[in-house]
C-alpha positions as a LaTeX table, in Angstrom:
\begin{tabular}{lrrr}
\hline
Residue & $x$ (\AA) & $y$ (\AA) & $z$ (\AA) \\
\hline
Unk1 & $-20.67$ & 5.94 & 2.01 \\
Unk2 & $-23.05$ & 7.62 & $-0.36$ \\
Unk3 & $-22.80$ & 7.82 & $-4.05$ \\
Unk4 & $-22.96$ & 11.17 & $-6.38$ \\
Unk5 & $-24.03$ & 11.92 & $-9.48$ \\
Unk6 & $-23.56$ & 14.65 & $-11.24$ \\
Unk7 & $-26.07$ & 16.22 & $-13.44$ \\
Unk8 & $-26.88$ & 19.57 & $-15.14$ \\
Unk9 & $-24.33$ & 20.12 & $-17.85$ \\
Unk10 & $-24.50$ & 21.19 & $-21.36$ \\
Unk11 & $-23.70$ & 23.48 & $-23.83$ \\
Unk12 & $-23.92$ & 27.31 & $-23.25$ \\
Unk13 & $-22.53$ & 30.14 & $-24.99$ \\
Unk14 & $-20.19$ & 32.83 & $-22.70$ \\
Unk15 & $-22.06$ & 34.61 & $-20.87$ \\
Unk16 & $-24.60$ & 32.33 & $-20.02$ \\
Unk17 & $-25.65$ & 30.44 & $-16.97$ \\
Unk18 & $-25.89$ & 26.82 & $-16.28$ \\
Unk19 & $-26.54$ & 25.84 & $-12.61$ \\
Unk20 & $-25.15$ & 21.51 & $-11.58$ \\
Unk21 & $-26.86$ & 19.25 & $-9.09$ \\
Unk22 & $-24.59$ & 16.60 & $-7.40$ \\
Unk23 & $-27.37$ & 14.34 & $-6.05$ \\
Unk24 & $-26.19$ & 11.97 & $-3.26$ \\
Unk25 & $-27.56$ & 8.46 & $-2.56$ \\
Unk26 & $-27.85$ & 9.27 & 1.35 \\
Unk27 & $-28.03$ & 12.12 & 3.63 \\
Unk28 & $-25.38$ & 14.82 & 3.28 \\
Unk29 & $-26.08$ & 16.29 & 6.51 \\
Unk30 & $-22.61$ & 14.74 & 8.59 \\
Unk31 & $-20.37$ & 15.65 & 5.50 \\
Unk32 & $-18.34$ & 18.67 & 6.68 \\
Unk33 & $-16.99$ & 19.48 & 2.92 \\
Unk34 & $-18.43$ & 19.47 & $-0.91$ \\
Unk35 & $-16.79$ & 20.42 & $-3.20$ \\
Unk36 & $-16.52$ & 21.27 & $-6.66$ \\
Unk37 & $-14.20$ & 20.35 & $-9.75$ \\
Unk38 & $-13.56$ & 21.14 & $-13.03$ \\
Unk39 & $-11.12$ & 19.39 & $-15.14$ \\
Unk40 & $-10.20$ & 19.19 & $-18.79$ \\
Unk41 & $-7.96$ & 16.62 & $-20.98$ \\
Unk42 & $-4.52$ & 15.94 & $-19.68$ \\
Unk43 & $-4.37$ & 18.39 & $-16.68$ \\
Unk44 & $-5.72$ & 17.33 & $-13.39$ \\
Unk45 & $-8.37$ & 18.63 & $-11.16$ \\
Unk46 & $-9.12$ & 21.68 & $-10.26$ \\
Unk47 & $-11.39$ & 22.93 & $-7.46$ \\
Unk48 & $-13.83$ & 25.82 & $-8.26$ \\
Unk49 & $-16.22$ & 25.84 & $-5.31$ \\
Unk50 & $-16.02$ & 24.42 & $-1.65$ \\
Unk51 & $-18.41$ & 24.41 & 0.78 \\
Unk52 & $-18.21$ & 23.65 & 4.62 \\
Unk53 & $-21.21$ & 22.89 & 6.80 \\
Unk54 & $-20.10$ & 25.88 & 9.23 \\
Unk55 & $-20.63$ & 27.79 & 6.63 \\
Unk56 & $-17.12$ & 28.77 & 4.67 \\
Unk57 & $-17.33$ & 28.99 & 1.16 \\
Unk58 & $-13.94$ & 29.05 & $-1.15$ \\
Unk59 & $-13.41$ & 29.29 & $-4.54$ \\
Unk60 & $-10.27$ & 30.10 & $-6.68$ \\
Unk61 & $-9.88$ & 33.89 & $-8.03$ \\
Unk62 & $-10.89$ & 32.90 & $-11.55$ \\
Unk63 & $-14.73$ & 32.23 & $-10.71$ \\
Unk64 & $-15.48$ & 34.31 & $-7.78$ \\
Unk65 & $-18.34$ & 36.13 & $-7.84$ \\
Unk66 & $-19.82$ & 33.98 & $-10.89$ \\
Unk67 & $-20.22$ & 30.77 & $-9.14$ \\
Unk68 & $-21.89$ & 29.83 & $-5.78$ \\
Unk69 & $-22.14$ & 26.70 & $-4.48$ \\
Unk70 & $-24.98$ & 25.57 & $-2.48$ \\
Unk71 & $-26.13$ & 22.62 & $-0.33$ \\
Unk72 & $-29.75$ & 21.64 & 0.20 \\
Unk73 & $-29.37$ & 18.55 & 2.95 \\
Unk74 & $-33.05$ & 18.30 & 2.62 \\
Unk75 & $-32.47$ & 16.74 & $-1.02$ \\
Unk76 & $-28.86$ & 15.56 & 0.30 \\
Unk77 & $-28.04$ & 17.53 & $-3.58$ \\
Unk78 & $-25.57$ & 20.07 & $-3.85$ \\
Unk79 & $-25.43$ & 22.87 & $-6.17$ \\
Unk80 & $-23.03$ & 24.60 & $-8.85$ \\
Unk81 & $-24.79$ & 27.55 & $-9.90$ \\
Unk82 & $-22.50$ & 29.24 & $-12.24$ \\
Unk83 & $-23.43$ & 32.61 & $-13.97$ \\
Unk84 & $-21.14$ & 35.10 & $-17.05$ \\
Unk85 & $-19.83$ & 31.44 & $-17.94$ \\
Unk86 & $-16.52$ & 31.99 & $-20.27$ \\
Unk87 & $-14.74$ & 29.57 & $-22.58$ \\
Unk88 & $-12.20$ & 28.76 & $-19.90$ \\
Unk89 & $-14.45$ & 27.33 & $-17.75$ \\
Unk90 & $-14.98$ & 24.23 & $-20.26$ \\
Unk91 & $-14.49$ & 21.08 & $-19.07$ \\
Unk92 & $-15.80$ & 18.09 & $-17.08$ \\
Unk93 & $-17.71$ & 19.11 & $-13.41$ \\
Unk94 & $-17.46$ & 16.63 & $-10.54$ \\
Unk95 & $-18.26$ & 16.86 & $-7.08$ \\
Unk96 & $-16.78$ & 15.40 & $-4.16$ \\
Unk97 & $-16.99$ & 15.33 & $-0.58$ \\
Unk98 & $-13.98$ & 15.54 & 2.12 \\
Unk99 & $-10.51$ & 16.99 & 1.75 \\
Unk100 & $-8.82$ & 15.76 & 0.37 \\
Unk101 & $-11.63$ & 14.06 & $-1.89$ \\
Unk102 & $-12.83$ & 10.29 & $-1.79$ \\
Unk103 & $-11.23$ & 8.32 & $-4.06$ \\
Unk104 & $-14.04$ & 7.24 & $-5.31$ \\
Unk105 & $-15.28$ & 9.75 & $-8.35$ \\
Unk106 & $-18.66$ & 10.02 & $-10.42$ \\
Unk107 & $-18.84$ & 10.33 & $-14.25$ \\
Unk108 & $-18.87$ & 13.90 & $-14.01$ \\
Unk109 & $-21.04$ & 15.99 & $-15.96$ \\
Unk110 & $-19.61$ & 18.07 & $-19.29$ \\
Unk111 & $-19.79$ & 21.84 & $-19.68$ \\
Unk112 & $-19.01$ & 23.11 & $-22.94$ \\
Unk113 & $-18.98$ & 27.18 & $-23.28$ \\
Unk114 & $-18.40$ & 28.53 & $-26.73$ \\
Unk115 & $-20.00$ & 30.42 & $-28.73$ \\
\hline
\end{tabular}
């Protein structure tokens, strides 16, 4: 199965925009679901983007319409792009692929938003 890495964080102040690449070892083409996750010390994952190769997107109440997820198969790298970033939405990005997710999970990449 392919490996991801997560890339792309760092530290933004709120309202800012950061946008996260989850670059996979192999084609993404065949994987029906990505998805996105943010999660912060002693609470466990939360998704904040999914995508399905049909062509569904979901995402929780608290970031829609600031972040869009987006999957370029060409560079088998999906996308966080996250825009009017607030302090809540600190915390430690992974992607994933399948539902429920592969056990198997990256490093992760940090997003800090304060001001």
């Amino acid at each position: 199965q392919v490996q991801l890495v997560e890339s792309g964080g760092g530290l933004v102040q709120p309202g800012g925009s950061l946008t996260l690449s989850c670059a996979a070892s192999g084609s993404i083409l065949d994987i029906n679901v990505m998805t996105w996750y943010r999660q912060v010390p002693g609470k466990q994952r939360e998704m904040v983007a999914r995508h399905f190769k049909d062509g569904i997107w979901n995402y929780p109440d608290s970031v829609k319409g600031r972040f869009t997820i987006a999957r370029d198969n060409a560079k088998n790298t999906v996308y966080l792009h996250m825009n009017n970033l607030k302090p809540e939405n600190t915390g430690v990005y992974y992607c994933n692929a399948g539902v429920p997710p592969r056990k198997d999970w990256g490093q992760g990449t940090q997003v800090t938003v304060t001001s």
